[in-house]
C-alpha positions in Angstrom: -13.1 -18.2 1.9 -11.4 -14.8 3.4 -13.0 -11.7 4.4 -11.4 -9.3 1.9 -9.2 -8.7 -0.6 -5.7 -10.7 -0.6 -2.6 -9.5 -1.9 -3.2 -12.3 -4.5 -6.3 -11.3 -5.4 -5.9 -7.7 -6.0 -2.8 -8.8 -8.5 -4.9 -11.2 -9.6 -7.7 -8.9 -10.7 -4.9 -6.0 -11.8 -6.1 -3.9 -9.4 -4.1 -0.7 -8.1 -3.8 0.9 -4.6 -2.8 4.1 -3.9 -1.7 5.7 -0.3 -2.4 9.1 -0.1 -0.1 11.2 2.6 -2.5 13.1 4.7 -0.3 15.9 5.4 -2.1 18.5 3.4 1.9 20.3 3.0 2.6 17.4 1.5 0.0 16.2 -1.2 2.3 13.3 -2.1 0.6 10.0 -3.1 2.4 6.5 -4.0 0.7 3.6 -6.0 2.0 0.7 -3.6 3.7 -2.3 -5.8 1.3 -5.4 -4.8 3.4 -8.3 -5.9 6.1 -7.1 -3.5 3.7 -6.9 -1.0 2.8 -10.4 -1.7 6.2 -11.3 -1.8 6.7 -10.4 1.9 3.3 -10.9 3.4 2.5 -14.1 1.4 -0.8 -14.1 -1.5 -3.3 -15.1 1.6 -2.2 -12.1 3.7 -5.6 -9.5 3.7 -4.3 -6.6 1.8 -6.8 -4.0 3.4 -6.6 -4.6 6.7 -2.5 -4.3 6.1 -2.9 -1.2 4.3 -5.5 0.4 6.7 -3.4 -0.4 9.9 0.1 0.8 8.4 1.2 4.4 8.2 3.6 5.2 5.4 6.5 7.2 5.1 6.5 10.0 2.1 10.3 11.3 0.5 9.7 14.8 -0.9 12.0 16.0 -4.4 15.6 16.4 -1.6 14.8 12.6 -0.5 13.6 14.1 3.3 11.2 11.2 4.6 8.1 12.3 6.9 6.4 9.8 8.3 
């Protein structure tokens, strides 16, 4: 058994996760799409140690990215 939740799992158990930009000029937040995530990473791929180690890049309204 795996330590964690897998991709599979969480989409399994219709979960959500959200990433939250830390920039507090930004405020922006993104619910992340899990069975893309799968897709990529494959469904035994441990979602939250992916999530936790990434950082994500936020578009504002004129499409500017910040990372």
């Amino acid at each position: 058994m795996t330590k964690g939740w897998t991709f599979q799992s969480l989409v399994d158990s219709k979960m959500t996760v959200t990433a939250f930009c830390s920039d507090p000029a930004w405020h922006h937040k993104q619910v992340l799409d899990l069975v893309k995530l799968r897709d990529r990473f494959g469904p035994d791929a441990i979602a939250m140690e992916w999530i936790s180690g990434r950082s994500f890049a936020a578009r504002n309204a004129t499409g500017t990215t910040s990372a």
